[in-house]
C-alpha positions as CSV (number, residue, x, y, z in Angstrom):
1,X,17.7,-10.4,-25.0
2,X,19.3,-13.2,-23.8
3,X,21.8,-15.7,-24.9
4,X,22.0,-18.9,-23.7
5,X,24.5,-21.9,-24.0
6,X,23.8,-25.5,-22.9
7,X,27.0,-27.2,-22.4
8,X,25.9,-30.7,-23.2
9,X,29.7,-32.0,-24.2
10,X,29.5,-35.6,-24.4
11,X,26.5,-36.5,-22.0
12,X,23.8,-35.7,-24.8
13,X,24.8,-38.4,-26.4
14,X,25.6,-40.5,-23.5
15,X,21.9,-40.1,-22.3
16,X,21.3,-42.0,-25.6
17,X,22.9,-45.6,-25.6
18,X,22.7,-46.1,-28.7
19,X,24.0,-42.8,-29.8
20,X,27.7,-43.0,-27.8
21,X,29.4,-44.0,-30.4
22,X,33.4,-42.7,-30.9
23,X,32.2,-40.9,-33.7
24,X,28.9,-39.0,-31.8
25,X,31.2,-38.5,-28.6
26,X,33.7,-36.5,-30.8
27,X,30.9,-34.4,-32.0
28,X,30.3,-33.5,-28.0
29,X,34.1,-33.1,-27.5
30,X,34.1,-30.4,-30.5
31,X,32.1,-28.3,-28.4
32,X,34.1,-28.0,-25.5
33,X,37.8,-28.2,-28.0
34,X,36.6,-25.7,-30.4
35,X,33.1,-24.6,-30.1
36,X,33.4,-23.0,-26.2
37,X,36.7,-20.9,-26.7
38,X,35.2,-19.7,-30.5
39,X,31.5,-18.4,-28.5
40,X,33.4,-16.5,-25.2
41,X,35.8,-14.5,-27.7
42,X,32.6,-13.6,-29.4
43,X,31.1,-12.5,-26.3
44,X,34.2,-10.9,-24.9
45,X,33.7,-9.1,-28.4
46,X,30.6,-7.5,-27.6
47,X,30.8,-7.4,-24.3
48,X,27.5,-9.6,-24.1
49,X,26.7,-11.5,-20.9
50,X,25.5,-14.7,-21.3
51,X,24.2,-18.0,-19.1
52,X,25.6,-21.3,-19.8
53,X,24.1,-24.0,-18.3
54,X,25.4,-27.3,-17.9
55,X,24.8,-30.9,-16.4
56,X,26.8,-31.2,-13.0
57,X,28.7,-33.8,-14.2
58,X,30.4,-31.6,-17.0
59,X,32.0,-29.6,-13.7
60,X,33.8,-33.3,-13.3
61,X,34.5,-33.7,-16.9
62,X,35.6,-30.2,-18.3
63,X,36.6,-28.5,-15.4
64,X,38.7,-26.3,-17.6
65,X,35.8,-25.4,-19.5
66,X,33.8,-24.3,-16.7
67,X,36.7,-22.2,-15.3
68,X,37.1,-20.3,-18.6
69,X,33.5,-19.3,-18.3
70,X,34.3,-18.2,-14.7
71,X,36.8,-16.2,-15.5
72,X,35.4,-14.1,-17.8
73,X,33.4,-12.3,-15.1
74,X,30.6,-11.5,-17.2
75,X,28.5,-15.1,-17.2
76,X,25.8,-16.8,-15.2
77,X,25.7,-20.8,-14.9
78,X,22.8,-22.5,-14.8
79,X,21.5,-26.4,-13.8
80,X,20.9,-28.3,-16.8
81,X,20.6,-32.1,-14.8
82,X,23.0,-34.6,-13.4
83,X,23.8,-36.4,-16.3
84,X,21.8,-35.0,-18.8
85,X,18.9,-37.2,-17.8
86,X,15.9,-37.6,-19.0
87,X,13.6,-36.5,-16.3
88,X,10.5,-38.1,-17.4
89,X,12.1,-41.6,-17.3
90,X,12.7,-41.3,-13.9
91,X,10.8,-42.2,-10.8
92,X,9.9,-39.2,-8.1
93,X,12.9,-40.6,-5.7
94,X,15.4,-41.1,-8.9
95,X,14.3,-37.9,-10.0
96,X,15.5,-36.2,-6.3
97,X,18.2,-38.2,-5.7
98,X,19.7,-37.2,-9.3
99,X,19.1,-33.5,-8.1
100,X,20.7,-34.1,-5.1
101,X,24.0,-35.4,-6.3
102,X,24.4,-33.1,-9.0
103,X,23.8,-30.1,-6.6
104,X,26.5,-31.4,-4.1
105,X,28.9,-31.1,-6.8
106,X,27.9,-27.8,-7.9
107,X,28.6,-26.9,-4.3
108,X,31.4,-28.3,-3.7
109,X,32.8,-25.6,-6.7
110,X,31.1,-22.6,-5.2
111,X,28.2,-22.3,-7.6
112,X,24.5,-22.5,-6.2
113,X,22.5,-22.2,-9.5
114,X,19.2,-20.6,-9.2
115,X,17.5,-21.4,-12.7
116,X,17.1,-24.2,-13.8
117,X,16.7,-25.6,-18.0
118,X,15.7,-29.1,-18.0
119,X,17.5,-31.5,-20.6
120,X,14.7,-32.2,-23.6
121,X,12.7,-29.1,-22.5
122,X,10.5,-31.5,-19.9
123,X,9.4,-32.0,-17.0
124,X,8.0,-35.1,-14.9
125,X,5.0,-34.8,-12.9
126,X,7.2,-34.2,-10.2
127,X,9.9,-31.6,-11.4
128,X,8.8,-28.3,-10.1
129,X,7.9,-29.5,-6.8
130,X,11.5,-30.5,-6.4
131,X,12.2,-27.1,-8.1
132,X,10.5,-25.6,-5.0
133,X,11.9,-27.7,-2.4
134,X,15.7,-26.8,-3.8
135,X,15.0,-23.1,-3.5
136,X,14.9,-22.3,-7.5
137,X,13.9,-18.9,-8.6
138,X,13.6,-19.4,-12.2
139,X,13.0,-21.7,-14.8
140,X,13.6,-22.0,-18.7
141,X,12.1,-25.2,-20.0
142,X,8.6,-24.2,-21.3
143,X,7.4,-22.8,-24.3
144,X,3.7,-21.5,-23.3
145,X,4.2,-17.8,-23.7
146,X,7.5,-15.5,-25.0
147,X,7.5,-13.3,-21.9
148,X,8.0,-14.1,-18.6
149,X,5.6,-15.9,-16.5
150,X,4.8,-17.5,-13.4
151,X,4.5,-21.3,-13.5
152,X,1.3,-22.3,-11.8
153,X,1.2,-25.4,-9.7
154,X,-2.5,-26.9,-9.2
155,X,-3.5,-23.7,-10.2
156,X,-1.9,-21.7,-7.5
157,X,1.5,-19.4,-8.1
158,X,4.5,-21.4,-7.6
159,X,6.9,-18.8,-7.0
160,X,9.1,-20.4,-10.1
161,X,9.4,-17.3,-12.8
162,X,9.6,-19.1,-16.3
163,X,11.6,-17.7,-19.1
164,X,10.3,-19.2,-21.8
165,X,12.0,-21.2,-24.7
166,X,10.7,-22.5,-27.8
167,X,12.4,-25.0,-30.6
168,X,12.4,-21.6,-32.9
169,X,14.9,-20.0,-31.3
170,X,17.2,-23.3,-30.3
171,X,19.8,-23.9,-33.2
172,X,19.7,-28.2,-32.7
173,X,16.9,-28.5,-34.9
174,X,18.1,-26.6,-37.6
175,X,22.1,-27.3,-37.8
176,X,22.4,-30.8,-35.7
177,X,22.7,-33.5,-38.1
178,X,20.5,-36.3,-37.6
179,X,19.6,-39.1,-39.8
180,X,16.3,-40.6,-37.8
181,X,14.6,-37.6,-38.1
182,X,13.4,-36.5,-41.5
183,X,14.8,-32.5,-42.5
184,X,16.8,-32.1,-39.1
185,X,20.1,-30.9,-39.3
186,X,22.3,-29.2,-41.9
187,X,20.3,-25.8,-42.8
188,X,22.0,-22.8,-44.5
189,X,22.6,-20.3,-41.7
190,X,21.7,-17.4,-43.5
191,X,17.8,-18.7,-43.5
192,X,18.3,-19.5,-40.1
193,X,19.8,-15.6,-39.8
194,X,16.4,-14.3,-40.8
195,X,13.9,-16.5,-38.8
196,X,16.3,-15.5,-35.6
197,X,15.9,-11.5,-36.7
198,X,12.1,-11.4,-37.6
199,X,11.6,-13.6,-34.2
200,X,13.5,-11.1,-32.4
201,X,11.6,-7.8,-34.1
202,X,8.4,-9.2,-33.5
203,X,9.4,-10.1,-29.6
204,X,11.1,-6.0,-29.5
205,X,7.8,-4.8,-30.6
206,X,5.8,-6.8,-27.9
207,X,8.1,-6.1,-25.7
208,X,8.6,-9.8,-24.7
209,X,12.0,-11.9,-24.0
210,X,14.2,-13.5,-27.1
211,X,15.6,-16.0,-25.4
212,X,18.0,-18.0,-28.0
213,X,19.4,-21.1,-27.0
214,X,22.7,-22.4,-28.5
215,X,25.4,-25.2,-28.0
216,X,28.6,-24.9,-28.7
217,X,28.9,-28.0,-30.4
218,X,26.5,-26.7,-32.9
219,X,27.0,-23.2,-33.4
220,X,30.6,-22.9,-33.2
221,X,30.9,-24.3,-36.7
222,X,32.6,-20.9,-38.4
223,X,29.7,-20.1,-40.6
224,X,26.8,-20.9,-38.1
225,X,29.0,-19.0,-35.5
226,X,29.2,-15.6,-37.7
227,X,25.6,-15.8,-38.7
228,X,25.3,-15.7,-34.4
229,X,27.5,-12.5,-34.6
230,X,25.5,-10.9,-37.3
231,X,22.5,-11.5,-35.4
232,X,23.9,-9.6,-32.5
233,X,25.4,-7.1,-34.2
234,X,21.6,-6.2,-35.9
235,X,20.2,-6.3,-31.9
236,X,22.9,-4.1,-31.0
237,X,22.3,-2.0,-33.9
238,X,18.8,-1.0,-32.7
239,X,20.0,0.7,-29.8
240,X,17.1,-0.1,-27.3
241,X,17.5,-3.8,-26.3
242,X,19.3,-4.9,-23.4
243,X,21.5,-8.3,-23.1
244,X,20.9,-9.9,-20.1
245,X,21.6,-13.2,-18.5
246,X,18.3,-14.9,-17.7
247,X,19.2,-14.6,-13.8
248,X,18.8,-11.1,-14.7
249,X,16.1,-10.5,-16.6
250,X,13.9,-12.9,-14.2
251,X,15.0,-10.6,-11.2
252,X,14.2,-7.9,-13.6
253,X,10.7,-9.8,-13.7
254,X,10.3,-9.7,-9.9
255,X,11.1,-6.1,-9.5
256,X,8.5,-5.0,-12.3
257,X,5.8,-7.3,-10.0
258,X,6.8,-5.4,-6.8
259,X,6.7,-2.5,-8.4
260,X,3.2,-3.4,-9.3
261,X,2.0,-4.8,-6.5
262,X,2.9,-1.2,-4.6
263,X,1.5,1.0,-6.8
264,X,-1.9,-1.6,-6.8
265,X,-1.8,-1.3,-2.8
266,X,-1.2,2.6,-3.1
267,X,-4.5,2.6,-5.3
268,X,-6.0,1.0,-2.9
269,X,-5.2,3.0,-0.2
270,X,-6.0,6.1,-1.7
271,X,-9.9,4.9,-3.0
């Protein structure tokens, strides 16, 4: 189980020009005023690890917010863009010099992120080689399984361990009102409640990863936010799953392959 948080703030709907309006920018600023401090006292709550990721440019904008996720002890930050770009916009050299910047200033803090979530859930024909050449390990962007795989790359393994998404288990489609797109935004939480708990018993039973994805801007409205907490307090209930930040569970992934791997090359050995 694993809960993530992309910190978007303001550059969602800066990454949309005709979206950053005073009235959309405050709706970024509510996450970061309101919506942050209301999700880490849940956490601290339950004691729940979680990974936030964010666009390097929120380290420059927020830096208060990304030391309060710090100092909780208990959270993973992940690479979520420069600027919230949109990758498939770009050109190859845009694309790396974009991933260049925005690394330098996660480096410049201390923090070398080793999974990567791609603003809009995409990538460019060009993402995960650049993924490869900047040494990341994981990746949660895609949607083509709900366990962990390994992305191929011309049909070879890439060495990039996905942990998949899908827009089920995201809360923007369902709660983030927007009025170009026909029946998006503004659902009851307590239908959302029950597509998030009968997604998650399904993925227990198959023994697969529920990875939920959340903004604060979004879910730290008070009733979305406690339909969050009722959802973990039903995982919690069961007694068998474990919360995990996705840097976890995907070195969790590559133990389980080594594991295999020996006990494959034991076989062998012993035929």
């Amino acid at each position: 189980m694993a809960l993530t948080f992309d910190l978007d703030a303001e550059l969602v709907w800066l990454s949309q020009p005709d979206a950053a309006t005073p009235a959309e920018l405050s709706r970024g600023r509510f996450g970061v005023r309101a919506g942050l401090p209301r999700v880490l006292d849940l956490l601290d709550r339950h004691e729940v690890p979680a990974t936030f990721f964010m666009a390097a440019l929120i380290l420059e904008l927020h830096p208060g917010a990304v030391e309060a996720i710090r100092s909780r002890g208990r959270h993973e930050i992940g690479y979520h863009g420069y600027g919230h770009e949109r990758v498939r916009t770009l050109t190859e050299e845009q694309e790396r010099a974009a991933l260049r910047r925005g690394l330098a200033l996660f480096d410049e803090r201390g923090l070398r992120p080793r999974i990567f979530r791609s603003p809009s859930w995409n990538f460019s024909p060009h993402t995960l080689s650049l993924l490869q050449e900047h040494g990341f390990r994981f990746d949660s962007s895609l949607m083509a399984d709900d366990r962990p795989y390994e992305i191929l790359a011309g049909g070879e393994p890439s060495g990039i361990i996905e942990l998949p998404v899908d827009w089920s288990l995201d809360d923007w489609p369902y709660f983030q009102l927007d009025w170009s797109v026909p029946g998006m935004g503004l659902r009851d939480p307590e239908d959302v409640l029950g597509t998030w708990i009968a997604e998650f018993e399904g993925i227990r039973a198959d023994g697969g990863l529920f990875t939920l994805t959340l903004h604060p801007q979004v879910i730290g409205r008070w009733s979305r936010l406690r339909a969050l907490e009722r959802l973990v307090e039903h995982i919690k209930s069961g007694g068998d799953a474990w919360f995990a930040t996705l840097g976890a569970a995907g070195e969790h992934v590559l133990e389980m392959e080594d594991q295999r791997e020996a006990a494959q090359a034991a076989a062998r050995r012993g035929s």
